[in-house]
C-alpha positions in Angstrom: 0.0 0.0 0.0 1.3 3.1 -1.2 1.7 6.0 1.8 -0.1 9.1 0.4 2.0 11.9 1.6 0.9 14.5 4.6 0.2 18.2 3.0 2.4 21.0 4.6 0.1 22.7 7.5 2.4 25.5 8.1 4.5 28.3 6.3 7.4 26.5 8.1 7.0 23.1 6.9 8.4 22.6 3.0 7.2 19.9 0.1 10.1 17.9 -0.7 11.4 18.0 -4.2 10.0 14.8 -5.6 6.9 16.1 -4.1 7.4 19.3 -6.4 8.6 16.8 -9.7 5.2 15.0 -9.0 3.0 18.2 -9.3 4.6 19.6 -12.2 4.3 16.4 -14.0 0.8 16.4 -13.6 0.9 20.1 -14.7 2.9 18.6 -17.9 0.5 16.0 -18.8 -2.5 17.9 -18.0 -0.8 20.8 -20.6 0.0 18.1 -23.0 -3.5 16.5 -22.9 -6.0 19.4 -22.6 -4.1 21.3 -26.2 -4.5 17.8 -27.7 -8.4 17.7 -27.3 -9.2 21.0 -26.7 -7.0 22.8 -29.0 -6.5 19.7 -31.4 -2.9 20.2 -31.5 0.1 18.0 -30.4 2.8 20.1 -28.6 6.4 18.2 -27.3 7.9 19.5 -24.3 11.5 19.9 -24.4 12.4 18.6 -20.9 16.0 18.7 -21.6 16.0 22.6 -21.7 13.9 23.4 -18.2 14.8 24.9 -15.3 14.6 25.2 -12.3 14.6 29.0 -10.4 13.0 30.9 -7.9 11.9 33.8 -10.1 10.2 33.6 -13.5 10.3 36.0 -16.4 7.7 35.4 -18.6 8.1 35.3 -22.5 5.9 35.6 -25.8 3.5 37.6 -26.9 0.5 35.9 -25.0 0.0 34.2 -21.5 -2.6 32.7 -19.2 -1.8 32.8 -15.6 -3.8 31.0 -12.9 -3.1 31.0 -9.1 -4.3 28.0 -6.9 -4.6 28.1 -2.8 -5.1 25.0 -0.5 -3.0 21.9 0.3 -0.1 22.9 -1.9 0.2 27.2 -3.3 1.4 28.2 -6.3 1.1 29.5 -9.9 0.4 28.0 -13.3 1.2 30.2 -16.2 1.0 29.3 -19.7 2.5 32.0 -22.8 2.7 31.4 -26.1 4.9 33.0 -29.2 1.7 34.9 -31.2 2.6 32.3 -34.5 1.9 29.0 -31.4 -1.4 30.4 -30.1 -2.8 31.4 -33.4 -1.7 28.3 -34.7 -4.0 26.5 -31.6 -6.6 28.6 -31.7 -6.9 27.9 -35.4 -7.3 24.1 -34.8 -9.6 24.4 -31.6 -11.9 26.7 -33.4 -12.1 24.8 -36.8 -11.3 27.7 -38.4 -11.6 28.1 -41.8 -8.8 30.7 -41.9 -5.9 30.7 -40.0 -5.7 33.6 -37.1 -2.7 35.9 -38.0 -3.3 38.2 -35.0 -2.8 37.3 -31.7 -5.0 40.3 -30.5 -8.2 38.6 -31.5 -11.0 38.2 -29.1 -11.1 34.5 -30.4 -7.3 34.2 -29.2 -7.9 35.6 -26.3 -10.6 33.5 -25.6 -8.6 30.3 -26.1 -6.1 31.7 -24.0 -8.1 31.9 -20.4 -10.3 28.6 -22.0 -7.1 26.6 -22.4 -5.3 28.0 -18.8 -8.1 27.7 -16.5 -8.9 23.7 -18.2 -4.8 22.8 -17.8 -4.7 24.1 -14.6 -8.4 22.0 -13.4 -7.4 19.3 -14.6 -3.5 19.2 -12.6 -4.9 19.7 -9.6 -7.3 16.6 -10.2 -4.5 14.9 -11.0 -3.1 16.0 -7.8 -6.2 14.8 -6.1 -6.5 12.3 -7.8 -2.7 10.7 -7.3 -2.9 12.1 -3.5 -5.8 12.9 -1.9 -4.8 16.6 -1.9 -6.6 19.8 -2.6 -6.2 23.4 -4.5 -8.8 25.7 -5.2 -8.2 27.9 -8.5 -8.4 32.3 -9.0 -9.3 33.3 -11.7 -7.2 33.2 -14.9 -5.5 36.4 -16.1 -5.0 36.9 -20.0 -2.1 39.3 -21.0 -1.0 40.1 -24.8 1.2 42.4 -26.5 4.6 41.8 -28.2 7.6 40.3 -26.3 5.7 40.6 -23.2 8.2 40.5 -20.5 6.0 39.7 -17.1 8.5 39.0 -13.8 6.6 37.1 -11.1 7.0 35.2 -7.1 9.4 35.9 -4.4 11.9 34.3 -2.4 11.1 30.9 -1.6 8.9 29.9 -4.6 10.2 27.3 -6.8 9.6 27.6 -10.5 10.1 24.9 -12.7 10.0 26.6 -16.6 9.6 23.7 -19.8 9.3 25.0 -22.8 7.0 23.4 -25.8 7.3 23.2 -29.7 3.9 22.8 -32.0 3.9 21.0 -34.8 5.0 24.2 -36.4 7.6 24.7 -35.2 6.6 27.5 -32.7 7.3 27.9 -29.3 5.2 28.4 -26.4 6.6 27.7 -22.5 4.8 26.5 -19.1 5.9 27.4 -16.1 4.5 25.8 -12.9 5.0 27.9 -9.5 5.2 26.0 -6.0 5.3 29.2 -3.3 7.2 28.9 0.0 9.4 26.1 -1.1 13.3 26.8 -0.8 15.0 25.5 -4.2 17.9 22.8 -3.0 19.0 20.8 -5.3 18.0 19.7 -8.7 15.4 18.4 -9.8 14.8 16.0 -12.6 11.6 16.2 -14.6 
């Protein structure tokens, strides 16, 4: 019988780091699942070229970003070159023309649709794996060009994997744990 581990109760007690590896994987596969049936699109994350720091500086030109509170704290963000998330939002709306503009209420749309689904479905994954609970905010959209968005304090540990479409474009995930002191690496 597998021994389902105990949920910090305090700001002084820590997850360990395999508890951290275990939560962004479900974040991963939630990410890789949700964009393949929602936005009918395969994306490969590139594993090899995460990392691991305690502050995150978002990229693209289009993000998602959705805070969760309960068992576990932290940040999922999602943010997308403008070519990756017109490219998705192309395939999840059928469209009969391909977006060009990131700007578009559509993209937008997809954005907080496709953020607030990845992140609902890693923390039942989470719940589901063990036994613990998160309950989401609401998802933030931001687009512009180059959008440069820095994010957490001390003691959060962010874990950033980047993804390619079929494409060839690149869009990133970062999953943020809050009140977790980075020691060590971590292996994805």
């Amino acid at each position: 019988m597998t021994q389902i581990p105990t949920p910090p109760r305090s700001s002084t007690q820590h997850l360990n780091r395999a508890e951290v590896a275990n939560i962004v994987k479900d974040f991963m596969e939630s990410v890789e699942q949700v964009i393949k049936t929602t936005g009918r699109t395969d994306v490969s994350p590139r594993t090899k070229a995460a990392t691991l720091t305690e502050h995150a500086h978002i990229r693209g030109d289009a993000a998602g970003s959705l805070s969760f509170q309960g068992d576990y704290n932290g940040q999922f963000i999602i943010s997308f070159s403008k070519k990756a998330i017109c490219e998705i939002t192309t395939n999840m709306l059928f469209a009969e023309k391909p977006y060009e503009n990131h700007r578009h209420e559509d993209v937008e749309g997809a954005i907080g649709e496709l953020t607030n689904q990845i992140s609902g479905q890693g923390r039942m994954k989470i719940h589901d794996r063990i036994g613990w609970k998160a309950v989401n905010g609401i998802p933030s959209v931001i687009i512009g060009e180059n959008i440069s968005w820095a994010l957490y304090t001390t003691g959060t540990l962010v874990v950033h994997i980047p993804y390619t479409t079929p494409n060839a474009n690149e869009m990133y995930v970062e999953v943020a744990i809050s009140g977790h002191p980075a020691i060590g690496e971590m292996k994805i």
